[in-house]
Backbone as numpy.savetxt, mean C-alpha at the origin, in Angstrom:
# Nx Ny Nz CAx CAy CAz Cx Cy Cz
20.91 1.67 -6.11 20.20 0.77 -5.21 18.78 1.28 -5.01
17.82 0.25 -5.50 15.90 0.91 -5.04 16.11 0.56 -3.73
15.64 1.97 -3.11 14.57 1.57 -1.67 13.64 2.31 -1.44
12.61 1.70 -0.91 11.25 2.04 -0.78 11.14 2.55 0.88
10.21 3.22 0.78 10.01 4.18 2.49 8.47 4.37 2.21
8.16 3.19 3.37 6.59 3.83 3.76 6.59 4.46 4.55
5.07 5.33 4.93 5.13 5.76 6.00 2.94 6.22 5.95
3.00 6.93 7.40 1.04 7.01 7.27 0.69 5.80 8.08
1.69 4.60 8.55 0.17 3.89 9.27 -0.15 4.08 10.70
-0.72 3.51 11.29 -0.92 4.31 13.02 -2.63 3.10 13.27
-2.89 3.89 14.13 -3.89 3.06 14.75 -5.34 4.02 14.51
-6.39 3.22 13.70 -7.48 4.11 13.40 -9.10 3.41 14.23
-9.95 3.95 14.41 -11.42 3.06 14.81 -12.06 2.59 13.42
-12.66 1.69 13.41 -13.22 0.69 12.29 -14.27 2.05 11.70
-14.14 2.26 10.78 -14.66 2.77 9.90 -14.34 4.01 9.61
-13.12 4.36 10.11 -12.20 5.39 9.44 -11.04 5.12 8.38
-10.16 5.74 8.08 -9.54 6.40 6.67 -8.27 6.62 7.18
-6.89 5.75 6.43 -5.83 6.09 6.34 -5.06 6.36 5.27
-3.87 7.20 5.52 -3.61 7.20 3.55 -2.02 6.63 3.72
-1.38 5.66 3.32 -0.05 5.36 3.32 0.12 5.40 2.20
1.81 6.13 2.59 2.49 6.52 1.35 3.45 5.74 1.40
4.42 5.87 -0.15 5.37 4.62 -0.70 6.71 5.74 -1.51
7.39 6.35 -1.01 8.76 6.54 -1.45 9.58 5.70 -1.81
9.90 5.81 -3.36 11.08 4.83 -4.08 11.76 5.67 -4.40
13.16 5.16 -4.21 14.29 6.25 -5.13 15.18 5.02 -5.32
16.21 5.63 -6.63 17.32 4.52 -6.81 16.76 3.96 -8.35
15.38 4.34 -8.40 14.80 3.86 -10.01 14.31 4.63 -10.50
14.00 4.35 -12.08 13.35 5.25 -12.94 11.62 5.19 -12.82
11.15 5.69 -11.73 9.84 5.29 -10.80 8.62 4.75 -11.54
8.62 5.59 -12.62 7.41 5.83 -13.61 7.65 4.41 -14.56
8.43 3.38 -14.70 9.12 2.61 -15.35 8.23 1.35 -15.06
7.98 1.38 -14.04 7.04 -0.19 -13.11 5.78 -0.19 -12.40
5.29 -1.14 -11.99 4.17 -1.10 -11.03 4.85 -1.29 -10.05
4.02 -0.53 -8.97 3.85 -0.36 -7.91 2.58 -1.20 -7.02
2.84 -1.94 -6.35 2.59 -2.87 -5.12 1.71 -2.22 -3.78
1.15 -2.85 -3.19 0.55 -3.08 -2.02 0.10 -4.21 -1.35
0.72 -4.26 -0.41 0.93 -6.48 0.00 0.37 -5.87 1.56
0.11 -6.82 2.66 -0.20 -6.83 3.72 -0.14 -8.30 4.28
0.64 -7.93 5.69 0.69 -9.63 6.62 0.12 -8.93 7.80
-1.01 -10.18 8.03 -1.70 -10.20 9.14 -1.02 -11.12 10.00
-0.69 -10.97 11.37 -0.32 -12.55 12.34 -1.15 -13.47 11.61
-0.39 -14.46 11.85 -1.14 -16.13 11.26 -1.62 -16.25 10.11
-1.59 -15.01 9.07 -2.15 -15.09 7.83 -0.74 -15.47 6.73
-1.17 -15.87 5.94 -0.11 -15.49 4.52 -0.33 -14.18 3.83
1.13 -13.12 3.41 1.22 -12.29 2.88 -0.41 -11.97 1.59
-0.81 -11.05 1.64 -1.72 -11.25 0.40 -1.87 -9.58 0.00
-1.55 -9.92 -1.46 -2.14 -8.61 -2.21 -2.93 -7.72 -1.89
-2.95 -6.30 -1.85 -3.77 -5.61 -1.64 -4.73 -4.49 -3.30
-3.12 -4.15 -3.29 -3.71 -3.23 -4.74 -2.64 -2.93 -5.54
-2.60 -3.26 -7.19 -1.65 -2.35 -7.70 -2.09 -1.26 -8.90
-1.01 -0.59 -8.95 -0.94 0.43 -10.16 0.30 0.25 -10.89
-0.47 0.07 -12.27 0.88 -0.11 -13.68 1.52 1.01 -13.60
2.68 0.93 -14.70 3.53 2.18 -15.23 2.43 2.78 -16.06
1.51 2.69 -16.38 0.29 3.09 -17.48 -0.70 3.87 -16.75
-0.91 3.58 -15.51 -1.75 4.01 -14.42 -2.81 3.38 -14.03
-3.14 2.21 -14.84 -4.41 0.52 -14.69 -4.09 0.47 -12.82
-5.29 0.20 -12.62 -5.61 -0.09 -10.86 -6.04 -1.50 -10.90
-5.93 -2.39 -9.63 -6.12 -3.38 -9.81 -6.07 -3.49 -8.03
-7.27 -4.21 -7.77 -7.74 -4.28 -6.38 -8.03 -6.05 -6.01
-7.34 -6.33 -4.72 -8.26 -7.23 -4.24 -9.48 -6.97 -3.95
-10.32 -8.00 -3.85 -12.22 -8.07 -3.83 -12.45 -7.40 -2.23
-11.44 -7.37 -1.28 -12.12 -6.91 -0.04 -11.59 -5.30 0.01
-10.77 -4.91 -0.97 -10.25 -3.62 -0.99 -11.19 -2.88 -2.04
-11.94 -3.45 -2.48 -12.64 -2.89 -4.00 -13.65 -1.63 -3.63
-13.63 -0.97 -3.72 -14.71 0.44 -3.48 -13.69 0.98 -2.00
-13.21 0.67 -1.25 -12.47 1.14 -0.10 -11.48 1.54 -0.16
-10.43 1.28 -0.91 -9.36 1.36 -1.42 -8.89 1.99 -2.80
-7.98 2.95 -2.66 -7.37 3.09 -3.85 -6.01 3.66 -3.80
-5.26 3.01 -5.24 -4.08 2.86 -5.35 -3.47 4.44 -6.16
-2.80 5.22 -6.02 -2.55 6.12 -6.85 -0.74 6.46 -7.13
-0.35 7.08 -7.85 0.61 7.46 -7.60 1.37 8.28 -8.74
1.98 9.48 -8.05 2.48 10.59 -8.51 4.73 10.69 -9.24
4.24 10.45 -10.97 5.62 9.75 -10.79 6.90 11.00 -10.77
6.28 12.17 -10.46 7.20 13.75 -10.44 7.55 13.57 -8.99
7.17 13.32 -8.53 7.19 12.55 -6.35 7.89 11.51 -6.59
7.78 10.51 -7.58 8.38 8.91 -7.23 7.84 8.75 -6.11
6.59 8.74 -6.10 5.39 8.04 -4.68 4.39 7.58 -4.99
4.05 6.88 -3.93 2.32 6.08 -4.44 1.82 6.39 -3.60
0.48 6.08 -3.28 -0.23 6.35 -2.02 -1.38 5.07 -2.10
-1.36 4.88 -1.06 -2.74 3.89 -0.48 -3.66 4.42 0.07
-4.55 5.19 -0.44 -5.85 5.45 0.79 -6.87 4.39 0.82
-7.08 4.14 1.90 -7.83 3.22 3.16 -9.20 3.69 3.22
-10.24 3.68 3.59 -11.65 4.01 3.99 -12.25 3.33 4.25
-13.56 3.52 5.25 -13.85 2.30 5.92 -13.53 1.25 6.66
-11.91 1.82 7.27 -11.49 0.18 7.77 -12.40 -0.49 8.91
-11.60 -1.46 8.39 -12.28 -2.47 9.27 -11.34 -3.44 10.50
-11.43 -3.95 11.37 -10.40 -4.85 12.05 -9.97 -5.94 11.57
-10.16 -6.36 10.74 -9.65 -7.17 10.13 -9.02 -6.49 8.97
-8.98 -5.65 8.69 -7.93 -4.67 7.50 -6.12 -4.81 8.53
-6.48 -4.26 9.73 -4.93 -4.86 10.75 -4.41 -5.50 10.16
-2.73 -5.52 9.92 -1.93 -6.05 9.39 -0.74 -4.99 9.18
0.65 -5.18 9.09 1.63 -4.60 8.54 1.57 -4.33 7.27
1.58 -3.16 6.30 1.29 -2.70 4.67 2.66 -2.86 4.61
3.24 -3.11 3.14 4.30 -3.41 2.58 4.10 -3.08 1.39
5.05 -1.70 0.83 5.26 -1.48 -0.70 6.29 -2.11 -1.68
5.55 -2.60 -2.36 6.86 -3.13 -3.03 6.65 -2.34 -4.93
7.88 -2.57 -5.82 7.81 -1.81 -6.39 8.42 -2.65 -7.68
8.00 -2.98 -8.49 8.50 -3.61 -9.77 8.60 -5.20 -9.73
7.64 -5.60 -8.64 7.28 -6.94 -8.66 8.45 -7.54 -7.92
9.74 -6.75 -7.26 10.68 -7.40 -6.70 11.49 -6.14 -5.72
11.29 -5.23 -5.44 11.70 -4.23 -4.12 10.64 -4.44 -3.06
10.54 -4.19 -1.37 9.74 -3.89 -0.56 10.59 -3.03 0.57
9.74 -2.37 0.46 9.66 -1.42 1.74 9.92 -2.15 3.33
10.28 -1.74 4.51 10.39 -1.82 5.64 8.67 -2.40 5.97
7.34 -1.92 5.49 6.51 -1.76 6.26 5.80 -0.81 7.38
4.82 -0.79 6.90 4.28 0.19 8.15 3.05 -0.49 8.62
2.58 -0.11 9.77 1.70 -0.72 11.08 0.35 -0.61 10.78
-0.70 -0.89 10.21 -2.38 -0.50 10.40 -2.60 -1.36 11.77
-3.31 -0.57 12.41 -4.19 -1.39 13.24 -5.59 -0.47 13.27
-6.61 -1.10 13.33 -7.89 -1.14 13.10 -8.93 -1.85 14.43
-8.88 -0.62 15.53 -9.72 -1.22 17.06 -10.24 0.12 17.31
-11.26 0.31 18.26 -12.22 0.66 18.89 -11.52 0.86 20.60
């Protein structure tokens, strides 16, 4: 059985730096891409960033220079580091992992 375990989010001031991490076990880790999704209240779910089984990065346009996707497949982990947030970055992060596992979620919030 895959399950994914985030963890790292918390509450930061707008223009600081978080790093959330993505524990999968149950798969052959290094096998898939790895995910980064986010729901804001009232928004629809939307992409954040992924990384192939190859190690290719791939960013939404508001994550692009702020964001990056990495991940270590001797860990079976990924990591999200954050920089610069902003309040409107707020939202629940969600890892998901082979285009069809997700994580529980973890909390960003982004206030002053």
């Amino acid at each position: 059985q895959v399950q994914l375990l985030e963890s790292g989010g918390g509450l930061v001031q707008p223009g600081g730096s978080l790093r959330l991490f993505c524990a999968v076990s149950g798969a052959i880790f290094s096998d898939n891409t790895v995910g980064w999704y986010r729901k804001a209240p009232g928004k629809p779910r939307e992409a954040v960033a992924f990384i192939s089984s190859g190690g290719t990065t791939t960013y939404a346009d508001y994550g692009e220079g702020r964001f990056t996707i990495s991940r270590d497949n001797a860990k079976n982990a990924a990591v999200l580091q954050m920089n610069s947030l902003k309040p409107e970055d707020t939202a629940v992060y969600y890892c998901n992992y082979a285009f069809q596992f997700w994580g529980q979620g973890t909390q960003v919030t982004v206030s002053s």
